[in-house]
N, CA and C atoms as an extended XYZ file, in Angstrom:
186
Properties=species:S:1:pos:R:3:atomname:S:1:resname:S:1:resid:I:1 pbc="F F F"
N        17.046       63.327       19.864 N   UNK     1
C        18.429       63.470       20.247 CA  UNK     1
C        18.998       62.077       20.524 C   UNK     1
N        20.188       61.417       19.886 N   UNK     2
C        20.814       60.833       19.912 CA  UNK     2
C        21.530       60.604       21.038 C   UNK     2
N        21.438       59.297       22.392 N   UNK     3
C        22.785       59.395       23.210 CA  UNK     3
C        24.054       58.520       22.710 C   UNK     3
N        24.953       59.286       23.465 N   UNK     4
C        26.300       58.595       23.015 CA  UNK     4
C        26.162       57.320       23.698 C   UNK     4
N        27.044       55.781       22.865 N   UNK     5
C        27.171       54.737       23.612 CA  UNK     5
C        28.350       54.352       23.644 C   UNK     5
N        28.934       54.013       24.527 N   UNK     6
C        30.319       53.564       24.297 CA  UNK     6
C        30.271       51.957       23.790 C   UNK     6
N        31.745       51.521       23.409 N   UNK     7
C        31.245       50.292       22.811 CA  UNK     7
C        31.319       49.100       24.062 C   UNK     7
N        31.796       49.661       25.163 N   UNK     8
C        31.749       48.794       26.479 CA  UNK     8
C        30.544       48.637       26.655 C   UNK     8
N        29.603       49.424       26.622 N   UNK     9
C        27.995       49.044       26.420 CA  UNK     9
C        27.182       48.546       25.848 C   UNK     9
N        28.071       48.707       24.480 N   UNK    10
C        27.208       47.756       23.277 CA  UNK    10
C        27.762       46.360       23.235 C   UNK    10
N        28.568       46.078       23.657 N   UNK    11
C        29.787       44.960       23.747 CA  UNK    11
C        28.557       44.118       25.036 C   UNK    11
N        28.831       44.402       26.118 N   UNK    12
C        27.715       44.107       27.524 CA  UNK    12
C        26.001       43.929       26.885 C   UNK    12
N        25.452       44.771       25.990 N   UNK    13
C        24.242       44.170       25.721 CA  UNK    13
C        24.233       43.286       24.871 C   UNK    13
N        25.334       43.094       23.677 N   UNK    14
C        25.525       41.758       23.225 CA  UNK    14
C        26.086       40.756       23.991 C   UNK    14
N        26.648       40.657       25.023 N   UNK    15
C        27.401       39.756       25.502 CA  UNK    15
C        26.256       39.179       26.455 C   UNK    15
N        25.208       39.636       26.830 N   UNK    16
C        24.218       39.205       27.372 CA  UNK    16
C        22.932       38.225       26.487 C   UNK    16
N        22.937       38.737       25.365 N   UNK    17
C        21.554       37.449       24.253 CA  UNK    17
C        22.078       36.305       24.289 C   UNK    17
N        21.414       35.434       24.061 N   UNK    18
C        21.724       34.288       23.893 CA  UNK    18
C        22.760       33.918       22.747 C   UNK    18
N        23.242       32.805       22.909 N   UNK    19
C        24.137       32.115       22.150 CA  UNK    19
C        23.302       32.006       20.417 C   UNK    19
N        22.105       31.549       20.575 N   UNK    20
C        21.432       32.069       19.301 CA  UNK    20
C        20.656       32.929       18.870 C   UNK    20
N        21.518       33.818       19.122 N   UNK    21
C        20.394       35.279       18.983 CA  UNK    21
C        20.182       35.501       17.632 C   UNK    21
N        19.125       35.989       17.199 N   UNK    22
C        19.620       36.586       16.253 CA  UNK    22
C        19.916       38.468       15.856 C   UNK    22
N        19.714       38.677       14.632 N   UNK    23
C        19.832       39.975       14.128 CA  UNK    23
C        18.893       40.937       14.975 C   UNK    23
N        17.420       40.270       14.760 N   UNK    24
C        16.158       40.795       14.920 CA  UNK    24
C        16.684       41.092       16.655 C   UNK    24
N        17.031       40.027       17.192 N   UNK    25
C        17.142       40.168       18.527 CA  UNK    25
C        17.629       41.296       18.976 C   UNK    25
N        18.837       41.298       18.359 N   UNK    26
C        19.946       42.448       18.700 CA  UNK    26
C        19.089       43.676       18.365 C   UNK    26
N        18.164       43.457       17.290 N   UNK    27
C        17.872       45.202       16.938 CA  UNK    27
C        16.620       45.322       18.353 C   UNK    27
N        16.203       44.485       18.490 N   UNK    28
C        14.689       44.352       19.500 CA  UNK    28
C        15.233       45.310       20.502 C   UNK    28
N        16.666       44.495       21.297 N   UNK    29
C        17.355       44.869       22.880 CA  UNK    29
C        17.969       46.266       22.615 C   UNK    29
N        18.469       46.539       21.178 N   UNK    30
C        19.158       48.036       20.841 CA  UNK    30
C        17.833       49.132       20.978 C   UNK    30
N        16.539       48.894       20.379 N   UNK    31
C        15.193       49.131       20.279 CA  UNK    31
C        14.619       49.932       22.070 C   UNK    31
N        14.655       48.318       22.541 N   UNK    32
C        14.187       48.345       24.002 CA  UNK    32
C        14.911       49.795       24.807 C   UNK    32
N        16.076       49.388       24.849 N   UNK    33
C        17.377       50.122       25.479 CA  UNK    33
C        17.246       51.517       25.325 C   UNK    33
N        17.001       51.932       23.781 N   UNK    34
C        17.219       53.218       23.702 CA  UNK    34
C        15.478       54.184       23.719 C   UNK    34
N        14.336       53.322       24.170 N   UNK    35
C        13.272       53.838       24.424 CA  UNK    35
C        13.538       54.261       26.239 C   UNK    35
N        14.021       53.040       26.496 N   UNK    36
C        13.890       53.358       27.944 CA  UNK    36
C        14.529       54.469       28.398 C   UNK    36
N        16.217       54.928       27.855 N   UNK    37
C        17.106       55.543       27.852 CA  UNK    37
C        16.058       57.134       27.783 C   UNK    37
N        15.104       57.180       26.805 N   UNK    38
C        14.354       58.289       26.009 CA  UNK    38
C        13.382       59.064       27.508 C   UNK    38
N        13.076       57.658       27.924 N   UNK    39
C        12.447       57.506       29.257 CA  UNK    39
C        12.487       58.125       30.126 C   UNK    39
N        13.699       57.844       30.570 N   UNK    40
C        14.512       58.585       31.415 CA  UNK    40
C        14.840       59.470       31.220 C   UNK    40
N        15.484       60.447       29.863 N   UNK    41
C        15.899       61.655       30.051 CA  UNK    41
C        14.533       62.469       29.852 C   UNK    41
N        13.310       61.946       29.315 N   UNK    42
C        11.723       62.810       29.731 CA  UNK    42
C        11.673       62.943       31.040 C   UNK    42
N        11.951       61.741       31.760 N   UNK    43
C        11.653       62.061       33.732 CA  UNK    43
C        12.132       62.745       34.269 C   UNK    43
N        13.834       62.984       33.768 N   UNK    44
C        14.850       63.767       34.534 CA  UNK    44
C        14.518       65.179       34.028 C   UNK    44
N        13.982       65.751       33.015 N   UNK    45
C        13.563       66.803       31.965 CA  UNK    45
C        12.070       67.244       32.717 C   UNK    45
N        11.822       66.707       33.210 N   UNK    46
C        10.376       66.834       33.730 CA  UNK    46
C         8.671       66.630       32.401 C   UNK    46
N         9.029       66.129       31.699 N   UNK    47
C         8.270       65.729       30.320 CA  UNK    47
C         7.675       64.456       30.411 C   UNK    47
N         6.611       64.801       31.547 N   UNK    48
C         5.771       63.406       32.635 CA  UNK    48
C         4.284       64.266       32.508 C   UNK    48
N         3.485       63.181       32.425 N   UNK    49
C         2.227       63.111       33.029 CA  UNK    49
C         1.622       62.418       33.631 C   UNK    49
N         0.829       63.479       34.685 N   UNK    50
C         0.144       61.986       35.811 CA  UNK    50
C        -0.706       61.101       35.492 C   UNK    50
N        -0.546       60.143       35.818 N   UNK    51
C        -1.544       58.854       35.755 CA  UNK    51
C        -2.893       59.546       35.344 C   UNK    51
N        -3.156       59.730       36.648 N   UNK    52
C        -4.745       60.127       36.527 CA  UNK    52
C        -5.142       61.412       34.656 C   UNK    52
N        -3.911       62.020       34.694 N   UNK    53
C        -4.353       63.169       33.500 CA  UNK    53
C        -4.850       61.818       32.417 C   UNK    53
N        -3.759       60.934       32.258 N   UNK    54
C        -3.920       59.674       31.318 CA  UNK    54
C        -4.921       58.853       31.084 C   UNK    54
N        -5.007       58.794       32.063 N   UNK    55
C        -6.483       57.762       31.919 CA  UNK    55
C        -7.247       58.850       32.175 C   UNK    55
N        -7.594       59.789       32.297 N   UNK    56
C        -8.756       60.465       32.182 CA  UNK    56
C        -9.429       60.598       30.662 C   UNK    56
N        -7.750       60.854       29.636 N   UNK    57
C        -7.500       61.314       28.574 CA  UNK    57
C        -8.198       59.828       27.848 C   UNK    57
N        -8.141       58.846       28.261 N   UNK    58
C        -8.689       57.865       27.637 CA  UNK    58
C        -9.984       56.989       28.557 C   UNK    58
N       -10.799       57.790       29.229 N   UNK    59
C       -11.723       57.205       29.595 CA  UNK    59
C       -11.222       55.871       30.981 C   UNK    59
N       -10.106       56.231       31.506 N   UNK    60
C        -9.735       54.518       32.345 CA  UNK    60
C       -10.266       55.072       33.543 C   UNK    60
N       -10.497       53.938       34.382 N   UNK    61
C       -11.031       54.381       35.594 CA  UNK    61
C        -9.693       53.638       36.180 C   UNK    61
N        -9.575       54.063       37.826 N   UNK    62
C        -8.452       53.327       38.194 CA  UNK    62
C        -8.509       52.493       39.473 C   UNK    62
């Protein structure tokens, strides 16, 4: 699912890279942004698992 962005937002995460950013950059921070965004609506959704299930699932001790 797609969130909506306004362009006051996209405007603010470009207005934040550097003066030589490039392309790659912009797609990296658009990248970053909309995982975290994904993030968050799993947490608020309740679509979490505990630590411990995780590393159990892969052998980690903690």
């Amino acid at each position: 699912m797609s969130t909506v962005v306004s362009k006051q937002e996209a405007h603010k995460l470009i207005d934040q890279l550097p003066i030589d950013a490039t392309w790659e950059d912009l797609m990296r921070e658009i990248y970053v942004r909309a995982v975290i965004e994904k993030g968050l609506e799993d947490s608020r959704s309740g679509r979490t698992k505990d630590v411990s299930e995780i590393r159990a699932k892969y052998g980690l001790t903690e």
